[in-house]
Structures are given as C-alpha cells and as structure tokens.
PDB file of N, CA, C, O and CB in Angstrom:
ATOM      1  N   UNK A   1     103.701  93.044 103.604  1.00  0.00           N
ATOM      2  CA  UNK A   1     103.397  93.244 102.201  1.00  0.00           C
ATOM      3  C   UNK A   1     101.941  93.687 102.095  1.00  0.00           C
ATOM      4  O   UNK A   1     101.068  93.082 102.718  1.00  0.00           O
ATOM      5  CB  UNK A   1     103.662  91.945 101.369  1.00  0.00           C
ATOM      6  N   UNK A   2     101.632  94.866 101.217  1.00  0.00           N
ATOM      7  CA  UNK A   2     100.437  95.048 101.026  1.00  0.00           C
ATOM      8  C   UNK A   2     100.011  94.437  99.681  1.00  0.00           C
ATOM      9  O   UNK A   2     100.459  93.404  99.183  1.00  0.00           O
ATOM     10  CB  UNK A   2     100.200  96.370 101.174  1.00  0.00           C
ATOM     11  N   UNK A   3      98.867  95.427  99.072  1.00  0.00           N
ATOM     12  CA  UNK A   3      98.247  95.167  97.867  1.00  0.00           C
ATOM     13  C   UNK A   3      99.256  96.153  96.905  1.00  0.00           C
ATOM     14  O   UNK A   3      98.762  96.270  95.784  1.00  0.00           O
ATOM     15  CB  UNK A   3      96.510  95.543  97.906  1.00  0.00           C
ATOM     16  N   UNK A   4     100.242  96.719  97.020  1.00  0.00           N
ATOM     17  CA  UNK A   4     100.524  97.473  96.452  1.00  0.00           C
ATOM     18  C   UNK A   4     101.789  96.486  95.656  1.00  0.00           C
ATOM     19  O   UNK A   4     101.933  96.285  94.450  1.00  0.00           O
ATOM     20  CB  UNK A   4     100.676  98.722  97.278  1.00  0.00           C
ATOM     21  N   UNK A   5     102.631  95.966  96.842  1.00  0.00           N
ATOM     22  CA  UNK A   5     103.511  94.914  97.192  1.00  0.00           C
ATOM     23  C   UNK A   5     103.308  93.610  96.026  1.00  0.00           C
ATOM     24  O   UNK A   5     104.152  93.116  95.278  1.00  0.00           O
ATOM     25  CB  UNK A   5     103.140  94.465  98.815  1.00  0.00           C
ATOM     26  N   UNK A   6     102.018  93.317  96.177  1.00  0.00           N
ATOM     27  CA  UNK A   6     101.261  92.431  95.646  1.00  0.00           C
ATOM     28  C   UNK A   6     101.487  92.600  94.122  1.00  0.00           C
ATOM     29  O   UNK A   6     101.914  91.853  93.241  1.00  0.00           O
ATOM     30  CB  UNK A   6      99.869  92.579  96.126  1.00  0.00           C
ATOM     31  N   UNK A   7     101.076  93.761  94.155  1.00  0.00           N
ATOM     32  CA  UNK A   7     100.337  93.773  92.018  1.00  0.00           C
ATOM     33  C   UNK A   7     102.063  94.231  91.958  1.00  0.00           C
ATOM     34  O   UNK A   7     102.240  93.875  90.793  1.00  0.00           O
ATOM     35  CB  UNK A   7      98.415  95.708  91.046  1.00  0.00           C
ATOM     36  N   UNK A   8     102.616  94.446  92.135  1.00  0.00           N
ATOM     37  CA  UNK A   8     104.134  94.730  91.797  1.00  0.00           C
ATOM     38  C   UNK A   8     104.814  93.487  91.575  1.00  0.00           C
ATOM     39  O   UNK A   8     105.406  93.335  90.506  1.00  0.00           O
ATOM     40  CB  UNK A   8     104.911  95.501  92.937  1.00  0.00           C
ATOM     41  N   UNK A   9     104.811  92.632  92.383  1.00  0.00           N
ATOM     42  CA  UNK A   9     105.080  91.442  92.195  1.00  0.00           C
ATOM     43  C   UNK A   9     104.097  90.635  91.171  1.00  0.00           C
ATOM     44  O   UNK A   9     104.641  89.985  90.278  1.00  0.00           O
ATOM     45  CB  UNK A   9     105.142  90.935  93.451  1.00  0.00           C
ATOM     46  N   UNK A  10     102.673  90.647  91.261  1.00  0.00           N
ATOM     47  CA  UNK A  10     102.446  89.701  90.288  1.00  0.00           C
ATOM     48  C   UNK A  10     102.818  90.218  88.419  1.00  0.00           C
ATOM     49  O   UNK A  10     102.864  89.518  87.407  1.00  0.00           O
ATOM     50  CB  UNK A  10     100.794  89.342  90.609  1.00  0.00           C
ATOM     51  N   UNK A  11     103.038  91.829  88.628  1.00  0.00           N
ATOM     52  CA  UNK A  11     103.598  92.177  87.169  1.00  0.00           C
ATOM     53  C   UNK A  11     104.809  92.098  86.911  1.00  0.00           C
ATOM     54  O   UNK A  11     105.260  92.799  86.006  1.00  0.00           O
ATOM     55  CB  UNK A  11     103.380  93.365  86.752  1.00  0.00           C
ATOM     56  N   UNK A  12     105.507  91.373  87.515  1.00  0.00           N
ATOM     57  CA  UNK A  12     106.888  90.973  87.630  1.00  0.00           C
ATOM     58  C   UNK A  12     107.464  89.899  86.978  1.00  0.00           C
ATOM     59  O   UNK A  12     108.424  89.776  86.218  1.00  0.00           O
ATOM     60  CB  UNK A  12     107.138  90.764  88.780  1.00  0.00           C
ATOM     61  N   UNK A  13     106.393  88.917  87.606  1.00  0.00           N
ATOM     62  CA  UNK A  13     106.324  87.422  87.688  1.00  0.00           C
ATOM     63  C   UNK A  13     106.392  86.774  86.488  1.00  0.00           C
ATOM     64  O   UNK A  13     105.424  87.053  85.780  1.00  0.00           O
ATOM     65  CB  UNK A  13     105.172  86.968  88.300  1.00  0.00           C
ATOM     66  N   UNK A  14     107.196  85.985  85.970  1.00  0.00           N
ATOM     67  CA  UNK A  14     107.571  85.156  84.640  1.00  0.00           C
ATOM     68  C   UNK A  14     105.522  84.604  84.051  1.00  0.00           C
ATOM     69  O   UNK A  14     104.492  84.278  84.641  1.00  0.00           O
ATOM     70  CB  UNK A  14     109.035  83.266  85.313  1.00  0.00           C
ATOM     71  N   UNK A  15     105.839  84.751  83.022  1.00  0.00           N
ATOM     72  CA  UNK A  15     104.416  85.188  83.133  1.00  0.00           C
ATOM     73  C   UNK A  15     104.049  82.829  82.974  1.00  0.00           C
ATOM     74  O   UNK A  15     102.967  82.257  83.106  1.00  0.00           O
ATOM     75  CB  UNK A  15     103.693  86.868  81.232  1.00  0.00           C
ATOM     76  N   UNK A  16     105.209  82.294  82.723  1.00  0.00           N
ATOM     77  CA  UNK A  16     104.569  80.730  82.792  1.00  0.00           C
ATOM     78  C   UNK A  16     104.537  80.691  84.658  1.00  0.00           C
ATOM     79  O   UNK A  16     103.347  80.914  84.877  1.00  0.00           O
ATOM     80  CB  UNK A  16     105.922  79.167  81.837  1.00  0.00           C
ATOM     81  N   UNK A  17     104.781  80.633  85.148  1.00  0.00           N
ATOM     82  CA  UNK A  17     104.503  80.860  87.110  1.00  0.00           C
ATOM     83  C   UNK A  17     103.029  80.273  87.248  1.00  0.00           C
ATOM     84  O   UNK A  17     101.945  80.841  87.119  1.00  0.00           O
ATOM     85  CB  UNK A  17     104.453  82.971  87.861  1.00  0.00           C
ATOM     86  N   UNK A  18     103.352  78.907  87.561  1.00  0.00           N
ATOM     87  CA  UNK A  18     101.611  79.226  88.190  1.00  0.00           C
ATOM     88  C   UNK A  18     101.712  78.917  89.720  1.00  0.00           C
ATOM     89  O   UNK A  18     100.729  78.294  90.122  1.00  0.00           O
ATOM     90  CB  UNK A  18     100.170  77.984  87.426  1.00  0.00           C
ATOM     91  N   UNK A  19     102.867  79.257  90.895  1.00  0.00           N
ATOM     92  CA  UNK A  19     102.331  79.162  91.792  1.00  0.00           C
ATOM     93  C   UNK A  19     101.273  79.875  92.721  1.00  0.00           C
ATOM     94  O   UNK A  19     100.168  79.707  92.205  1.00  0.00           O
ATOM     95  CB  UNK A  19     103.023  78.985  92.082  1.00  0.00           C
ATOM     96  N   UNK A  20     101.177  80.589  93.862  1.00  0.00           N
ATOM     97  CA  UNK A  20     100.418  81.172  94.597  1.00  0.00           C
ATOM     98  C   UNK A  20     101.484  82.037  94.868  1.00  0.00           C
ATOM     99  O   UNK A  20     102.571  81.870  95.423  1.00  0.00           O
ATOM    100  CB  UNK A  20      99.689  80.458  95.613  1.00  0.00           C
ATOM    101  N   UNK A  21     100.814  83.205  94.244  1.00  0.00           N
ATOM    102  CA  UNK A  21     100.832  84.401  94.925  1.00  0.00           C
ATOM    103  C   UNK A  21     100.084  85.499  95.505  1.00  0.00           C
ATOM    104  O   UNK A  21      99.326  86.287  94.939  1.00  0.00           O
ATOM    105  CB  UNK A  21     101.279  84.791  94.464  1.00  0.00           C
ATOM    106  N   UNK A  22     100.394  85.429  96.640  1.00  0.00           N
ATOM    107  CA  UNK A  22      98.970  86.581  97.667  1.00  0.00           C
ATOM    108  C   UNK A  22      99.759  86.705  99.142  1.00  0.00           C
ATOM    109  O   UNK A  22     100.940  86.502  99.426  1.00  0.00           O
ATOM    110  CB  UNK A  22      96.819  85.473  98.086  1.00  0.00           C
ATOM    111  N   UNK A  23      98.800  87.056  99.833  1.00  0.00           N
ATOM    112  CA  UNK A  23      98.968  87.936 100.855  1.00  0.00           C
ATOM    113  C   UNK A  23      99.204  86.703 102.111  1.00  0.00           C
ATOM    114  O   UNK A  23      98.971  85.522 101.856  1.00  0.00           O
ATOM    115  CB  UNK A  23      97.557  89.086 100.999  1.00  0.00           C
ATOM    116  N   UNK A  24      99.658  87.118 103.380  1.00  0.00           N
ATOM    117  CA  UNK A  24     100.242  85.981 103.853  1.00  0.00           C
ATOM    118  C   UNK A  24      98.340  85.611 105.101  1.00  0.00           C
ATOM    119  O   UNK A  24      97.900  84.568 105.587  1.00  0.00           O
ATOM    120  CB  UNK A  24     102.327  86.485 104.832  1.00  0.00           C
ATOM    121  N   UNK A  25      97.902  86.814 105.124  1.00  0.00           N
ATOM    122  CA  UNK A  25      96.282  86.588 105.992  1.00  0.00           C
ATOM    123  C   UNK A  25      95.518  85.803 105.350  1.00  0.00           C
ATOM    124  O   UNK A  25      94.620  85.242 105.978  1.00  0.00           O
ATOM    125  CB  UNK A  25      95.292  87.876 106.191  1.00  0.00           C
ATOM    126  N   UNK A  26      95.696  85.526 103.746  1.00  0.00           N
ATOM    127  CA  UNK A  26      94.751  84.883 103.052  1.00  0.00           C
ATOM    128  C   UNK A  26      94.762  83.134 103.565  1.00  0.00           C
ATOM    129  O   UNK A  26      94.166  82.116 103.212  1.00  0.00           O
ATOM    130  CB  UNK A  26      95.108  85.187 101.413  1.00  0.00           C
ATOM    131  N   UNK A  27      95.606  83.422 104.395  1.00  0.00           N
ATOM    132  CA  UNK A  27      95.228  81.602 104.823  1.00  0.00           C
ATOM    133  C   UNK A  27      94.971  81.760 106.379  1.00  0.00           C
ATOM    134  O   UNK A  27      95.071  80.881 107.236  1.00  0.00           O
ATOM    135  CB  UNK A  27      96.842  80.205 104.533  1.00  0.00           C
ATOM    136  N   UNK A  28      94.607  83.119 106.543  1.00  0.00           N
ATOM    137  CA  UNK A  28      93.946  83.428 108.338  1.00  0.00           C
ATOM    138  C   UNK A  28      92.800  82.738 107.998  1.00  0.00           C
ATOM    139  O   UNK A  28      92.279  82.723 106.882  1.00  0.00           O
ATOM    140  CB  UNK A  28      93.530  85.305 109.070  1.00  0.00           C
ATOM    141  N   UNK A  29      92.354  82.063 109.174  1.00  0.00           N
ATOM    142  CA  UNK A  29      90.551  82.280 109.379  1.00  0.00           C
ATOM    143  C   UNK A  29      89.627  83.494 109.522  1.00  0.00           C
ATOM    144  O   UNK A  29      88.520  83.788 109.073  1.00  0.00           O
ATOM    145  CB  UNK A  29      90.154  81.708 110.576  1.00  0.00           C
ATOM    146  N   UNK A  30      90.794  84.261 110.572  1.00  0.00           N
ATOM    147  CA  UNK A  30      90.265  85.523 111.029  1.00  0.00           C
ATOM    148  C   UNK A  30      90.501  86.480 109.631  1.00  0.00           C
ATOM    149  O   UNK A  30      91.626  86.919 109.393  1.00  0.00           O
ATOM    150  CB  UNK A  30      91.122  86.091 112.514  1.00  0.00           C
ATOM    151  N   UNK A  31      89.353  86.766 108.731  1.00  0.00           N
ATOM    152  CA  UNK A  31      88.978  86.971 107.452  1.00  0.00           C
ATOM    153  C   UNK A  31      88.911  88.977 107.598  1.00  0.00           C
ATOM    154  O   UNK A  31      88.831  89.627 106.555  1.00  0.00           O
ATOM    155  CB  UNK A  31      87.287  85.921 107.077  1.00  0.00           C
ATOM    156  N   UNK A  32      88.957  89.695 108.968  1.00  0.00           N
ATOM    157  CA  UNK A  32      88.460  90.836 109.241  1.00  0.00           C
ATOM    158  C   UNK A  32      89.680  91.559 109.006  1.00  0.00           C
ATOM    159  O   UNK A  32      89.322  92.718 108.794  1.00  0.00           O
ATOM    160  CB  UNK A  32      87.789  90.968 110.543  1.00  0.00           C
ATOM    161  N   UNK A  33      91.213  91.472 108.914  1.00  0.00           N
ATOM    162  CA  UNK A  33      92.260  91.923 108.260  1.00  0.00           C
ATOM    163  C   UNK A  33      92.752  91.288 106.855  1.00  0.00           C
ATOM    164  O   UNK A  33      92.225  90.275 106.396  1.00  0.00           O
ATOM    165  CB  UNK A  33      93.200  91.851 109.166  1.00  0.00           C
ATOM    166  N   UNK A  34      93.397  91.705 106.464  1.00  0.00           N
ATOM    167  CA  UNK A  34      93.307  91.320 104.498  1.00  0.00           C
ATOM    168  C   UNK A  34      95.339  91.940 105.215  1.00  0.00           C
ATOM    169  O   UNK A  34      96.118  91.000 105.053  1.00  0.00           O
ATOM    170  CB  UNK A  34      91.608  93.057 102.571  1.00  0.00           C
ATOM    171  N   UNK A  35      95.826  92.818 105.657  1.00  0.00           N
ATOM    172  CA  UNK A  35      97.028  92.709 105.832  1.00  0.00           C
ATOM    173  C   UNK A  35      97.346  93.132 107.364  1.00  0.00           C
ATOM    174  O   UNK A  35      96.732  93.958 108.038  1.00  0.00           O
ATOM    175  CB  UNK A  35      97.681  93.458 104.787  1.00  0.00           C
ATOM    176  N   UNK A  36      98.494  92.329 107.745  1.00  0.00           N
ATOM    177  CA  UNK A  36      98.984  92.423 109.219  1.00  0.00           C
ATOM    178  C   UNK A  36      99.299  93.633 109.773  1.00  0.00           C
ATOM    179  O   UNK A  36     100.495  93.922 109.728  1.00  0.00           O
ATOM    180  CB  UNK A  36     100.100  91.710 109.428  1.00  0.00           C
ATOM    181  N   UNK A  37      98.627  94.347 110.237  1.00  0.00           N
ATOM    182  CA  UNK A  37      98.943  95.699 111.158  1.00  0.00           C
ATOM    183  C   UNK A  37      99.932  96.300 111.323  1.00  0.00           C
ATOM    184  O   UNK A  37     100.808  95.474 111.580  1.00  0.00           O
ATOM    185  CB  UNK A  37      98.781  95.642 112.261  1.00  0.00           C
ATOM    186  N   UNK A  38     100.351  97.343 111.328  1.00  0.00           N
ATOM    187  CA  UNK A  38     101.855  97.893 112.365  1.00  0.00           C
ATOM    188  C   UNK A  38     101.595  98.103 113.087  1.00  0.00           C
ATOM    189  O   UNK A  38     100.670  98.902 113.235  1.00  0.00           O
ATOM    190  CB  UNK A  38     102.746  98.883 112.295  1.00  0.00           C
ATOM    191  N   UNK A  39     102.451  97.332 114.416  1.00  0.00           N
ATOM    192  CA  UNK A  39     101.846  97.365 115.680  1.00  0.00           C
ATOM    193  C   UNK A  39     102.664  99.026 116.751  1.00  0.00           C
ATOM    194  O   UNK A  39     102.602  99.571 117.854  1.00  0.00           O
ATOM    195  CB  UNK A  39     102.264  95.507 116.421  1.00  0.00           C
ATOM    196  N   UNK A  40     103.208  99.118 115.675  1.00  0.00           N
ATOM    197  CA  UNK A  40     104.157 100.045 116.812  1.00  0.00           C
ATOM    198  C   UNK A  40     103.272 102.087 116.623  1.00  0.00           C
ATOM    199  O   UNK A  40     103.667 103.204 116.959  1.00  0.00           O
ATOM    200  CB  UNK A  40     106.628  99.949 115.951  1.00  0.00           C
ATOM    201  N   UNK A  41     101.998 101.556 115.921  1.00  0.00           N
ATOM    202  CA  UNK A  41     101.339 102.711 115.449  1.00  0.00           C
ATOM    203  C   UNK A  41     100.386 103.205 117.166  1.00  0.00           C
ATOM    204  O   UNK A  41     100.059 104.269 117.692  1.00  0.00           O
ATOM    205  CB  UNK A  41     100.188 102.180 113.801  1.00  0.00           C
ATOM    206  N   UNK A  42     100.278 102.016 117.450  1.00  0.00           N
ATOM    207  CA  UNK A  42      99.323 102.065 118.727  1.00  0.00           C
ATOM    208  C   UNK A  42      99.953 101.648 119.837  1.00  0.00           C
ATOM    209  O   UNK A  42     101.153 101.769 120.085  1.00  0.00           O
ATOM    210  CB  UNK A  42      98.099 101.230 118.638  1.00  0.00           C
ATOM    211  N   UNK A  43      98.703 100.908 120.832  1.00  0.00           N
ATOM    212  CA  UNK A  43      99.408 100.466 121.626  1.00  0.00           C
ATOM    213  C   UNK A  43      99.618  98.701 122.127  1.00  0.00           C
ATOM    214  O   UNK A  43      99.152  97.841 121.380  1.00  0.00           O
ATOM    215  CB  UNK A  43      99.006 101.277 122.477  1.00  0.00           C
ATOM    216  N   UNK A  44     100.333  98.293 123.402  1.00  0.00           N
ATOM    217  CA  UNK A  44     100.746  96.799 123.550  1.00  0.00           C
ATOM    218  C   UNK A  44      99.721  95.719 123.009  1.00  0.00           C
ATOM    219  O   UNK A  44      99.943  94.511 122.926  1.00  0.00           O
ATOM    220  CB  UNK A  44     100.969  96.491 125.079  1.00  0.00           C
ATOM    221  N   UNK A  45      98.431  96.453 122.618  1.00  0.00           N
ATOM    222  CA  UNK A  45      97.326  95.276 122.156  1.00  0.00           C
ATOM    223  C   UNK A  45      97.690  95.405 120.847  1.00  0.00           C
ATOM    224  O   UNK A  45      97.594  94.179 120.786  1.00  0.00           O
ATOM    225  CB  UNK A  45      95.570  95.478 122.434  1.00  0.00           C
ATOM    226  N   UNK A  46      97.937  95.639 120.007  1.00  0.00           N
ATOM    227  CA  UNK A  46      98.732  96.118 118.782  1.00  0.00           C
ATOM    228  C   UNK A  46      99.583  94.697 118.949  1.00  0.00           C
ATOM    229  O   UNK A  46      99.299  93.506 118.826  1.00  0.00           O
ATOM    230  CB  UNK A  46      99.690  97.844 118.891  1.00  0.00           C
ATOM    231  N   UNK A  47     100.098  95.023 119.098  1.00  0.00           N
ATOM    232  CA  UNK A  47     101.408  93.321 119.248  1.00  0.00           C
ATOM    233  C   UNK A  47     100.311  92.052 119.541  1.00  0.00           C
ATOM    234  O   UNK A  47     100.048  91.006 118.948  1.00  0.00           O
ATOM    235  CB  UNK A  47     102.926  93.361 121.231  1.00  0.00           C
ATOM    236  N   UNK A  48      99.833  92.688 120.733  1.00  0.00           N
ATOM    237  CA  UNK A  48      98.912  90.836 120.413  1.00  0.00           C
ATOM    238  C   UNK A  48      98.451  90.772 119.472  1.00  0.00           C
ATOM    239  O   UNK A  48      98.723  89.717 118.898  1.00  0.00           O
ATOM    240  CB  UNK A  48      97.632  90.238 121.203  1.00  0.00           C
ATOM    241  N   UNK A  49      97.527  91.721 118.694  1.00  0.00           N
ATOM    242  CA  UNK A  49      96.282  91.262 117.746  1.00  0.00           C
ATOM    243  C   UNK A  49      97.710  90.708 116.697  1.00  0.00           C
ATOM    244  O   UNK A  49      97.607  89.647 116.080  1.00  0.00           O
ATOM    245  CB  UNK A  49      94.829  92.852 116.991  1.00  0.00           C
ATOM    246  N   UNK A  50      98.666  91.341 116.627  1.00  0.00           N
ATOM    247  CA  UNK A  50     100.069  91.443 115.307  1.00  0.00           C
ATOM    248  C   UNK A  50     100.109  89.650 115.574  1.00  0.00           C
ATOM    249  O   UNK A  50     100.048  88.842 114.647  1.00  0.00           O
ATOM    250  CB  UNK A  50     102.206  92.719 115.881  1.00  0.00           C
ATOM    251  N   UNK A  51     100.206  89.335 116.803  1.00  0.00           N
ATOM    252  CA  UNK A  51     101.111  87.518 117.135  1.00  0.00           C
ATOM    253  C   UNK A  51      99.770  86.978 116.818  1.00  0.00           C
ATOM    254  O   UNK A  51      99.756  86.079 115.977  1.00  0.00           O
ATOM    255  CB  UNK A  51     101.910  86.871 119.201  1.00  0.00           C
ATOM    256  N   UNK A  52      98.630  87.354 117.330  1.00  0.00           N
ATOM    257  CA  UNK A  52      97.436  86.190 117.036  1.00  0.00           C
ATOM    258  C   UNK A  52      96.822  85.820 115.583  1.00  0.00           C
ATOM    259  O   UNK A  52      96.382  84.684 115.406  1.00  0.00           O
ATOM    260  CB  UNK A  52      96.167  86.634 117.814  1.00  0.00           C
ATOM    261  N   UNK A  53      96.788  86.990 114.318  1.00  0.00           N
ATOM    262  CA  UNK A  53      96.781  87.294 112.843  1.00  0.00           C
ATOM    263  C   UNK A  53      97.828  86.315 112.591  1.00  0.00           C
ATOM    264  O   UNK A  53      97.533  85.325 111.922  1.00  0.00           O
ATOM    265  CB  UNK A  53      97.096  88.896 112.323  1.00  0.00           C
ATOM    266  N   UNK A  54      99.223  86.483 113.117  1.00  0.00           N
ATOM    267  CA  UNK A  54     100.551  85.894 112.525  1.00  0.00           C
ATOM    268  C   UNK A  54     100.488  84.189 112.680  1.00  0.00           C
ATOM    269  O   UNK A  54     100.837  83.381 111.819  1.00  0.00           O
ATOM    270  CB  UNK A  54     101.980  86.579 113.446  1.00  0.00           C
ATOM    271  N   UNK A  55     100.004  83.923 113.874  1.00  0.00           N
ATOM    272  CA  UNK A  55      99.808  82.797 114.146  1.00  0.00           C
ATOM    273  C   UNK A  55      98.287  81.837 113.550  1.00  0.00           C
ATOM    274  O   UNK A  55      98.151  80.635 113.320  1.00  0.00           O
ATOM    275  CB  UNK A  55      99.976  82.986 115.513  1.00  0.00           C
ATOM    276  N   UNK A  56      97.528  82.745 113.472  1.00  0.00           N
ATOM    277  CA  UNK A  56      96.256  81.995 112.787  1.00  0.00           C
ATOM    278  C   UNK A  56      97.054  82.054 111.388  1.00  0.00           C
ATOM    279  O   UNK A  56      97.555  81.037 110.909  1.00  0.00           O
ATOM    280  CB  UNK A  56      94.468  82.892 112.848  1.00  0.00           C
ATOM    281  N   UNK A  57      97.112  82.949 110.948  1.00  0.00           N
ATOM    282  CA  UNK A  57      97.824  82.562 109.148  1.00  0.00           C
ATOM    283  C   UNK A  57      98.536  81.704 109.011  1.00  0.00           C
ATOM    284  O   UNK A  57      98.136  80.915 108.154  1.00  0.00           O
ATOM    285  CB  UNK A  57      98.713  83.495 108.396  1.00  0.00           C
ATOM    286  N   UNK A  58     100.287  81.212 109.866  1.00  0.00           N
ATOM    287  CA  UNK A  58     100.948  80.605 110.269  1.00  0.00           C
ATOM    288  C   UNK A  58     100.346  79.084 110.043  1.00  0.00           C
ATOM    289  O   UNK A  58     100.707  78.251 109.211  1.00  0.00           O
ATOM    290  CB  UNK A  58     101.211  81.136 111.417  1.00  0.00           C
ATOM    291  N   UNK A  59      99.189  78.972 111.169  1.00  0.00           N
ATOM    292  CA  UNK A  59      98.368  77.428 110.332  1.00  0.00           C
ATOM    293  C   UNK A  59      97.671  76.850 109.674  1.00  0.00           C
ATOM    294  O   UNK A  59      97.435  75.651 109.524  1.00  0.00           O
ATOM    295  CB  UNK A  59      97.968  76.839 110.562  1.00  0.00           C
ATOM    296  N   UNK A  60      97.172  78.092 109.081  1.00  0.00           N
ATOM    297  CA  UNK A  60      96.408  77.887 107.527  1.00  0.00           C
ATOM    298  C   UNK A  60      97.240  77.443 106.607  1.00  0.00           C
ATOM    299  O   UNK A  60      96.999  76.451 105.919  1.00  0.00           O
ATOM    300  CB  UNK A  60      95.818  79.175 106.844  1.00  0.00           C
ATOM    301  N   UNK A  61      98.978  78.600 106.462  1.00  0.00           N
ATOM    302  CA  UNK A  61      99.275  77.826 105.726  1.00  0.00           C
ATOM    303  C   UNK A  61     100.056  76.437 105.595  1.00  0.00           C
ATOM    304  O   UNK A  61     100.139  75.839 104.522  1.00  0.00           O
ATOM    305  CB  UNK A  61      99.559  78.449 105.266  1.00  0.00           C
ATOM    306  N   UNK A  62     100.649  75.959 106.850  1.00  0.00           N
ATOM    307  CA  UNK A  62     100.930  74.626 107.133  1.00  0.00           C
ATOM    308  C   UNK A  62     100.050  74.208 106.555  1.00  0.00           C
ATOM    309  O   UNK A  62     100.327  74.097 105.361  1.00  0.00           O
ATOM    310  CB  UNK A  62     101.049  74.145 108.358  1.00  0.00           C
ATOM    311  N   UNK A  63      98.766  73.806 106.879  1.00  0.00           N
ATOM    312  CA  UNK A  63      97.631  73.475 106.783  1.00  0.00           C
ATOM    313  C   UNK A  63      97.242  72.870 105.123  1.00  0.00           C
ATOM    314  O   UNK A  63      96.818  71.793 104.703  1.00  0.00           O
ATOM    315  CB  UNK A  63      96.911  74.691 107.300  1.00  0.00           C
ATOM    316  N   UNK A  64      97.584  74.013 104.552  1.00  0.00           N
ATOM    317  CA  UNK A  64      97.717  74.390 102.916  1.00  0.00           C
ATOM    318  C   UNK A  64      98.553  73.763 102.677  1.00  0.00           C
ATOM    319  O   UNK A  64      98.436  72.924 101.783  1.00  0.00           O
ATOM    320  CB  UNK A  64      97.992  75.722 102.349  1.00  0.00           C
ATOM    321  N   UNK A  65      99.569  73.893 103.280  1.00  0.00           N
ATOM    322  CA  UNK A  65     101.268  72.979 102.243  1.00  0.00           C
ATOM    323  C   UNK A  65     100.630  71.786 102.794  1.00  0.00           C
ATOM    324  O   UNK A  65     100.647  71.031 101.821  1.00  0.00           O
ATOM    325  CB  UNK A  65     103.593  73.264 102.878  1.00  0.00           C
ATOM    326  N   UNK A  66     100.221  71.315 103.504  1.00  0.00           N
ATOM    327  CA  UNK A  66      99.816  69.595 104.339  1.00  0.00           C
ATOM    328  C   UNK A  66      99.065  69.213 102.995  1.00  0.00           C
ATOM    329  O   UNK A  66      99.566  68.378 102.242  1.00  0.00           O
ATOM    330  CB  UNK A  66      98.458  69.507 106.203  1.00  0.00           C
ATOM    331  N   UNK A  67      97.738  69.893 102.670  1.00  0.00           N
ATOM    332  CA  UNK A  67      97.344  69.828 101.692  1.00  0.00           C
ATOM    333  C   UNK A  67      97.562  70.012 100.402  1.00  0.00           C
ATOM    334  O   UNK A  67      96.923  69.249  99.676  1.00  0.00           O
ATOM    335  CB  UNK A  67      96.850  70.111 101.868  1.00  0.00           C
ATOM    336  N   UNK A  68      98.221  70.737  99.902  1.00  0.00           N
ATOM    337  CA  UNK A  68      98.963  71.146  98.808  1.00  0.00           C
ATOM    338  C   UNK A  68      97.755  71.659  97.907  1.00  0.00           C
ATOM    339  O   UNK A  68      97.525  71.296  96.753  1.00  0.00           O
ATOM    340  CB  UNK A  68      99.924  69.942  98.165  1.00  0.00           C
ATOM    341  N   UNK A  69      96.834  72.824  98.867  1.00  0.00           N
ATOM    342  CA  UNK A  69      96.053  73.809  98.672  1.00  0.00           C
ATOM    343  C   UNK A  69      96.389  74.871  98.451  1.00  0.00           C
ATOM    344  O   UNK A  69      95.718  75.721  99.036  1.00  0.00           O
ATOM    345  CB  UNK A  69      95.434  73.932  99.356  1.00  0.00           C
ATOM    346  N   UNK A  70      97.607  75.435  97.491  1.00  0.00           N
ATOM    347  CA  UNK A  70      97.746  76.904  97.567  1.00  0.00           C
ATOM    348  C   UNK A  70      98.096  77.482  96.410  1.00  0.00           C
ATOM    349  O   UNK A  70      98.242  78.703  96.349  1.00  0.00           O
ATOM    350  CB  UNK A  70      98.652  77.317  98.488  1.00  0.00           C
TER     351      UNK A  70
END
C-alpha cells in the first residue's frame, strides 16, 4: 500500500472511525523507507532489505497492539 492507497482509503472511511489508519513501516524503527519496496525490481538484496523492513514493522506493531498504541 502506498500513499495513494492511503488517502483513498482514509476518504472512504465512515467518517465516526477513529481507529489507525496508515502505512504498515510506520511502526518500523528503520524510519529511512515510509513504504516496503518491490523487491523483484532489483536484485536478491531486494528481498532481504523487503524481510528485514517486514520484520522490523512486524514488531513495532505487536509491540503497539501489546500496548494499545495505535
């Protein structure tokens, strides 16, 4: 999902909604992508940086639902 993805959906959205809606990196640490790559544009490091983004976000937002930060 991009930003495009994004504002489409939030003009969608029942306008009483107050959960979280955003991008799935916004609970990365690694703050230097804003959306997850296509890895199949490049090459096999493409897939790692794709699993290591997926996985740092992955425990932010556990992290977030643990907390019920989101």
């Amino acid at each position: 999902m991009d930003d495009s993805n994004l504002a489409d959906l939030a003009r969608s959205k029942p306008a009483e909604y107050e959960g979280h809606l955003g991008l799935f990196l916004d609970f990365a640490t690694d703050k230097r992508y804003r959306h997850v790559p296509d890895p199949y544009h490049g090459n096999s490091d493409g897939f790692e940086l794709v699993l290591d983004l997926v996985e740092d976000a992955a425990a932010g937002l556990l992290l977030a639902i643990e907390k019920r930060h989101f």
